[in-house]
C-alpha positions in Angstrom: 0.0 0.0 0.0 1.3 3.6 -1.1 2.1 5.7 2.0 2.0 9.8 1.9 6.2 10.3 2.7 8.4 13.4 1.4 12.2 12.0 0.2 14.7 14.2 1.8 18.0 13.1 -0.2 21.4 14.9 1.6 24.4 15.2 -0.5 27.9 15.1 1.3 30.6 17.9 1.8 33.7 17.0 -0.6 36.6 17.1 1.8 36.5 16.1 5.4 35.4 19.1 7.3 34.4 17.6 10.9 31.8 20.3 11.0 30.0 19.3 7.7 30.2 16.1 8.4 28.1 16.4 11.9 25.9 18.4 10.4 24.9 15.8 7.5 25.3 13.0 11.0 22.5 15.0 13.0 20.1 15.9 10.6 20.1 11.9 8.8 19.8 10.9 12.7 16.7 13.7 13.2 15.2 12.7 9.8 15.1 8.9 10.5 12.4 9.7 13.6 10.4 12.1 11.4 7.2 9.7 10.2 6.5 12.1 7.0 10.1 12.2 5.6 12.6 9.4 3.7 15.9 10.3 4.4 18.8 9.0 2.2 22.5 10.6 1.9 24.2 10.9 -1.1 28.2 11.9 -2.4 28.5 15.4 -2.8 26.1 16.3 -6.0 28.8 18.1 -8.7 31.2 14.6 -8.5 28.6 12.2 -9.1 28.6 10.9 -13.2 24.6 10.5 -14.1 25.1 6.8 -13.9 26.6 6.9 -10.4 24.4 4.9 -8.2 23.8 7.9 -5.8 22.4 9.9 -9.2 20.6 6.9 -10.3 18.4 6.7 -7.2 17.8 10.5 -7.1 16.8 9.6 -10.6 14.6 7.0 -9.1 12.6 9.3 -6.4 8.6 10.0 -8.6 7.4 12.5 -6.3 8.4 15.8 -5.0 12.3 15.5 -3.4 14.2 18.5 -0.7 18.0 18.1 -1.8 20.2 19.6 1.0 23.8 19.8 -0.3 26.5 22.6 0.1 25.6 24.2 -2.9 23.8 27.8 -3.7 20.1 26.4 -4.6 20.4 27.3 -8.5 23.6 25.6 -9.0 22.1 22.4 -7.7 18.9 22.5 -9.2 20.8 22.8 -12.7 23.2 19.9 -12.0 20.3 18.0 -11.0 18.8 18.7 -14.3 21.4 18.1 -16.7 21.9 14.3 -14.5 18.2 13.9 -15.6 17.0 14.7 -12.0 14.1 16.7 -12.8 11.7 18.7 -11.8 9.8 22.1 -11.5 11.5 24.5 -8.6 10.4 24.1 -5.0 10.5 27.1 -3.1 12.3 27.1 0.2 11.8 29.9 2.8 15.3 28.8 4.2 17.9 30.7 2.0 21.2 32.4 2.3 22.0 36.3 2.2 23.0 36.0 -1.5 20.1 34.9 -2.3 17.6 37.3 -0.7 15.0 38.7 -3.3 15.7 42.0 -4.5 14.2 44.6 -6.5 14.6 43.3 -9.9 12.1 40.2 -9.5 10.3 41.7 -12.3 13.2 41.9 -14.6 13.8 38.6 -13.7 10.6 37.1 -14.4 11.3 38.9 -17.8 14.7 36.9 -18.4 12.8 34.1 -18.1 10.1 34.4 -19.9 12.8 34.4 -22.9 14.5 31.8 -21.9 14.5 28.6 -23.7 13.5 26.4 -20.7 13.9 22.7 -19.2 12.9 19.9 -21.4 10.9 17.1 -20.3 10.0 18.7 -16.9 7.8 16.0 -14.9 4.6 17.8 -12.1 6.8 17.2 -9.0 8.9 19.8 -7.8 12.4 19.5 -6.8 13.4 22.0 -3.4 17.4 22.7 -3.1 18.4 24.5 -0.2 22.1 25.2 0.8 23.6 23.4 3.6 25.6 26.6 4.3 22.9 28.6 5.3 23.0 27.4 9.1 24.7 25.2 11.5 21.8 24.6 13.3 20.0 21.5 12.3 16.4 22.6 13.9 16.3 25.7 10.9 16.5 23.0 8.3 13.8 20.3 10.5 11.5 23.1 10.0 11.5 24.3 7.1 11.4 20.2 5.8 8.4 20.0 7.9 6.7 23.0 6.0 7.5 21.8 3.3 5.8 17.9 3.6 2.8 19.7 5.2 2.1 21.2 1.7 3.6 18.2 -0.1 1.3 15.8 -1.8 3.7 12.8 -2.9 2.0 9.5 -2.5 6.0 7.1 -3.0 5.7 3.7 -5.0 7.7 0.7 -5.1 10.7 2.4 -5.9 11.9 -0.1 -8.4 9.3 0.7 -10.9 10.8 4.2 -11.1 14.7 3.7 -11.7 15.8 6.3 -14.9 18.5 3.6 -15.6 19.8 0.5 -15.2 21.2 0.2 -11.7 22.2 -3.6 -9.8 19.3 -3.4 -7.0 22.7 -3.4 -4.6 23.6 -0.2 -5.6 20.7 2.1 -5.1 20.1 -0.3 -1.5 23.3 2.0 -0.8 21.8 5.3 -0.1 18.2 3.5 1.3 20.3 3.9 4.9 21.8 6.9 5.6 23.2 6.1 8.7 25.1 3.2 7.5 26.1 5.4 5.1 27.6 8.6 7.3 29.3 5.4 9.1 30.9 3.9 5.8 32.4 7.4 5.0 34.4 7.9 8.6 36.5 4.6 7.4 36.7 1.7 9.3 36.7 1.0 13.6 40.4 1.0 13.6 40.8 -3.3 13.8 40.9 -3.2 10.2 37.3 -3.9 9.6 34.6 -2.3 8.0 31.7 -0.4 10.9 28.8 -2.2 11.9 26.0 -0.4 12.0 24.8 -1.8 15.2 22.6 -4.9 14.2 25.7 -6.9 12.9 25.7 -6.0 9.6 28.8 -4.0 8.4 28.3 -0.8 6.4 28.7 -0.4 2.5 30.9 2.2 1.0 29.5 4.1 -1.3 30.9 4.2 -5.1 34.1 6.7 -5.2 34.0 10.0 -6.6 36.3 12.4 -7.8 36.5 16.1 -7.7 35.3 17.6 -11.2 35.3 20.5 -12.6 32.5 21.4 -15.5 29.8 24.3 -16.3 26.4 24.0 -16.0 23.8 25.2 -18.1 20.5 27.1 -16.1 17.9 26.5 -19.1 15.4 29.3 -17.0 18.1 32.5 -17.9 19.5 31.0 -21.2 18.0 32.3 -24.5 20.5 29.7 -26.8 22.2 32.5 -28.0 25.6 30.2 -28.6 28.1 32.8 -27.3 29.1 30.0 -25.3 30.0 28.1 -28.2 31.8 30.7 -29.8 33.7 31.7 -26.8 34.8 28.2 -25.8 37.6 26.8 -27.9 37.9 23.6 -26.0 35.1 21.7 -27.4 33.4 22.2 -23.8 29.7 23.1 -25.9 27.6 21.6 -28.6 23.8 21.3 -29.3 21.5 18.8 -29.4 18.9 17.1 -31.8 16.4 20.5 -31.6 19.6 22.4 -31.5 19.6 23.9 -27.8 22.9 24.5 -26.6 24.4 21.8 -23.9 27.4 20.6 -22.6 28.7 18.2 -24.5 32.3 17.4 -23.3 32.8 18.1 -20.1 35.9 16.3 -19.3 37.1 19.0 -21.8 36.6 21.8 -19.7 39.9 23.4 -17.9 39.7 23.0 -14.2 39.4 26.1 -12.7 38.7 28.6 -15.8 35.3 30.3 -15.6 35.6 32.1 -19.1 32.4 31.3 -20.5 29.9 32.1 -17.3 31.9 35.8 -17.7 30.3 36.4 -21.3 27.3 34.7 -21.1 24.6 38.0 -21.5 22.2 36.3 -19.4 24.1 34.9 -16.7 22.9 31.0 -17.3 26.5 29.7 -17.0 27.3 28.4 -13.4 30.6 26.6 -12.2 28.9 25.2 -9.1 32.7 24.9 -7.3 33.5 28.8 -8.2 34.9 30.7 -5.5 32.9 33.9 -6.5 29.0 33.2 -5.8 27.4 34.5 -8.8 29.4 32.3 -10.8 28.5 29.4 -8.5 24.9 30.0 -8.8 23.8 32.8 -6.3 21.6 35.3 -7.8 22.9 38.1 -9.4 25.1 39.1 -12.1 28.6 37.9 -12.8 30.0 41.0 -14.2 29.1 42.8 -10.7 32.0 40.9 -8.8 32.8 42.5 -5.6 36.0 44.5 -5.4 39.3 42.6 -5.6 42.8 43.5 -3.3 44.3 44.8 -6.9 42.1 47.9 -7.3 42.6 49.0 -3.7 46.3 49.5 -5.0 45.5 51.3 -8.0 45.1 48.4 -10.7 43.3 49.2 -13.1 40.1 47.8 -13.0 38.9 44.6 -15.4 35.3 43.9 -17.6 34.5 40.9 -17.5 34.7 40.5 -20.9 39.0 41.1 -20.4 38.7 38.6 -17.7 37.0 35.7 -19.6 39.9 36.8 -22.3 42.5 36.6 -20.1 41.5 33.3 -18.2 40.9 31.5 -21.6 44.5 32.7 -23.4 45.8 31.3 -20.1 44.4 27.9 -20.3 45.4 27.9 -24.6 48.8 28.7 -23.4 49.1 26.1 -21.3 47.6 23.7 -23.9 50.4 24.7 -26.0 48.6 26.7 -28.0 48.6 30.2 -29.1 46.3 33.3 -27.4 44.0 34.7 -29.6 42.7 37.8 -27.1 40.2 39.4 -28.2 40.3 38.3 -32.3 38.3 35.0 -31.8 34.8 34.0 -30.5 33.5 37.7 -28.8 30.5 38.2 -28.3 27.8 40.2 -31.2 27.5 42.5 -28.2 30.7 43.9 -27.6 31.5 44.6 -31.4 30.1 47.9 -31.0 32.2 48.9 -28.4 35.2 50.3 -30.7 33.5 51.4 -33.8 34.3 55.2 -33.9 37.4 56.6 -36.3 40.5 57.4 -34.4 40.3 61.3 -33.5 43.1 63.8 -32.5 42.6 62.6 -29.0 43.3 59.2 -29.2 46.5 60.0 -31.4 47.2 61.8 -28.1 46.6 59.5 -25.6 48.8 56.3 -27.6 51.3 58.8 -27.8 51.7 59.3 -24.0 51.3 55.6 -23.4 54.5 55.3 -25.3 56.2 57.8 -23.7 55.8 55.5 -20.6 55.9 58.2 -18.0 
């Protein structure tokens, strides 16, 4: 018989932060007495592959799913997506300081109204909320509780629903979380694996590694294939109806951001970025907050010369040449330097040379 219970999936810190890692302890240990909620933990959402086994049973979940992970909500709804996890956006109430509404909602809802939009989006809805928000596992028992109250997700056998084609041992991986948080602290010192308290030992989950990739937010991106243009890694392609995607991610140069920088509608996120807007918080990438360098008189960077100078570093170091600004820049900056040379600017290249 089908039972009325909200899957709370939480995804693990990367690293070994002894904070994190309580955190992710109490809450699986608070959600396992709650009667309304089905708690499962999974590796940290950005290093799973789509065929991991901890993707394959968020894949699984038919109803309406809370994903806590350390990740800004729109970064993690968009990885989500592009594994095939997906859904329409759940609003949580619990939210951090760079994501606070502000007054351009309506150009927002503009943006998006543009935008080219999710494919394929199943009626369920899919709430992210940022494990950095607070420390304090009662804020995010709360707001879980709203958020079943108003949930009407009736769960199924959950084998019916697997997206792939998982070994029923694997997804039986993250059905325990508690066996799980156990696997991940390594064994009890005697050599052996941790039992998890009714003689059974606890199963690792499947390894991941640290990855570094963009990810495409369909609600801001109007397929206008700057991207593609920029990129000269072979990061981008399109698909059959010839929306932009990311086609070869391995591809992508660890660390570089380049593309996020000249995307016009800011629909590029690095979900591991230092810099929050390019790691999903709202806002806009080019309006990065002020750097050490122009507090001693730097001159100051667009973000169009930053995406420049971040990709000729990564070409250099593929042994290739820098282009600058001669190759892939965007329609929208070609205007920028279309007047004739005056008197002035004769003036000004002159005193540049002079070096002073």
């Amino acid at each position: 018989m089908a039972t009325k219970k909200l899957t709370v999936v939480i995804s693990q810190a990367q690293g070994k932060n002894p904070a994190k890692q309580q955190l992710e302890e109490d809450l699986a240990m608070s959600l396992m007495l709650e009667s309304a909620v089905e708690c499962s933990v999974v590796p940290h959402l950005y290093d799973m592959s789509r065929d991991h086994s901890g993707m394959l049973f968020l894949q699984s979940v038919p109803g309406d799913v809370v994903v806590l992970s350390w990740l800004y909500p729109r970064g993690a709804r968009w990885t989500l997506d592009r594994a095939g996890v997906k859904g329409h956006e759940g609003e949580s109430l619990l939210i951090s300081e760079d994501d606070q509404a502000d007054d351009e909602s309506d150009e927002q809802e503009e943006k998006e109204s543009q935008a080219i939009g999710a494919l394929k989006v199943p009626n369920r809805k899919i709430y992210c909320i940022d494990l950095r928000v607070s420390l304090d596992t009662r804020d995010y028992l709360d707001e879980i509780r709203r958020i079943a109250d108003e949930s009407t997700v009736e769960t199924v056998d959950l084998m019916q629903w697997v997206g792939g084609s998982p070994q029923k041992e694997q997804l039986e991986r993250y059905l325990h979380p508690v066996e799980l948080i156990q696997a991940s602290k390594g064994n009890n010192g005697n050599g052996h694996d941790n039992d998890n308290g009714n003689g059974a030992s606890a199963v690792a989950p499947e390894p991941t590694k640290r990855r570094w990739y963009p990810v495409i937010d369909y609600s801001r991106c109007t397929n206008c294939m700057e991207c593609i243009d920029f990129c000269l890694f072979g990061v981008y392609g399109v698909d059959g109806l010839d929306r932009i995607l990311v086609e070869e991610q391995d591809s992508c140069k660890k660390g570089c951001p380049a593309c996020s920088r000249v995307c016009p509608e800011n629909a590029i996120i690095f979900p591991a970025h230092k810099t929050s807007a390019i790691a999903g918080a709202d806002g806009d990438v080019a309006g990065l907050k002020i750097d050490l360098s122009k507090l001693f008189g730097a001159p100051e960077k667009s973000a169009l010369d930053m995406a420049v100078s971040e990709r000729d570093a990564e070409l250099v170091a593929d042994g290739r040449d820098a282009v600058g600004l001669e190759v892939g820049i965007p329609k929208r900056q070609t205007s920028v330097a279309t007047a004739e040379r005056d008197a002035l600017d004769d003036l000004m290249d002159g005193l540049d040379e002079m070096d002073l």
